[in-house]
N, C-alpha and C positions, 0 to 999 in steps of 0.2 A: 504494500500500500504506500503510497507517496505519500509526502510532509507538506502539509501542509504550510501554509504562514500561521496557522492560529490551532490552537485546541479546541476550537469549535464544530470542527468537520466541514468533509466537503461541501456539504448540503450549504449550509450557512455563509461559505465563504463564496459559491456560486450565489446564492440570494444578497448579497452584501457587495458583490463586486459587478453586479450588474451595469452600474455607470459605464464600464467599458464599454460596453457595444455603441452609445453616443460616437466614442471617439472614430469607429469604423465605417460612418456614413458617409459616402462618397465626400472627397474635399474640405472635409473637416468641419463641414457646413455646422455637425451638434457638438463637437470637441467642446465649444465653449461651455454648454448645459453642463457636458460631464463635470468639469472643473470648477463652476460654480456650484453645479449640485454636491459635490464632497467637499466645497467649502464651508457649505451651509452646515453640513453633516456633521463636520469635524472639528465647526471655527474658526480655521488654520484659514488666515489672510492669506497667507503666498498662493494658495490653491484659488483663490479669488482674484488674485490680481493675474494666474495664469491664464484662466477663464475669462478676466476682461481681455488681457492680447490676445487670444485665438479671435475672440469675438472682432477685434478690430482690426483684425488681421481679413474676417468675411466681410465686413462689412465694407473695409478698401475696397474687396473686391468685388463687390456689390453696387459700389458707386461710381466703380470705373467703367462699368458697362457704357460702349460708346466712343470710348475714346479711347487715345493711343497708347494709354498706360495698362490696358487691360490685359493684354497677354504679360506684362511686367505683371500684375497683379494676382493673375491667374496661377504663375511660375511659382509665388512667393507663397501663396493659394497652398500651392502641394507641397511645397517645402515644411510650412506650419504643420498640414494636417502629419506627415511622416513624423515630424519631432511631438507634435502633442498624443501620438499613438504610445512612443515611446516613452514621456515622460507619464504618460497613464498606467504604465505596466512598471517605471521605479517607482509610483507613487504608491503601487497597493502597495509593494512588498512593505 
């Protein structure tokens, strides 16, 4: 049987780590919700203030539609979502 992070068991640690899947919506579009939702969860500012830069990291690129900065915007788009996957998965441990 594998080790978990917690003595609570699998069961609980799948119900409790559910915010992940946020982070895996195409583009990082819900990255933000996850980071704010376990700020809320846990308190912990830094997880609130990662959750506001993802967010403003979509919303660039949300407002660039149209114009010439949009494929810049889109690039930085995937960039964000790949490091907010991974900073979702140091965050449970």
């Amino acid at each position: 049987m594998a080790k978990g992070y917690t003595n609570e068991g699998t069961k609980w640690e799948f119900a409790h780590s559910f915010w992940l899947v946020f982070t895996w919506v195409p583009f990082g579009f819900l990255s933000w919700f996850a980071f704010i939702y376990i700020a809320a969860r846990t308190k912990q500012r830094k997880w609130l203030y990662a959750g506001i830069g993802y967010a403003a990291a979509v919303l660039l690129a949300a407002f660039t539609a149209r114009t010439f900065l949009f494929d810049l915007a889109m690039k930085a788009l995937l960039i964000v979502w790949i490091i907010s996957i991974i900073h979702a998965f140091k965050t449970r441990a």
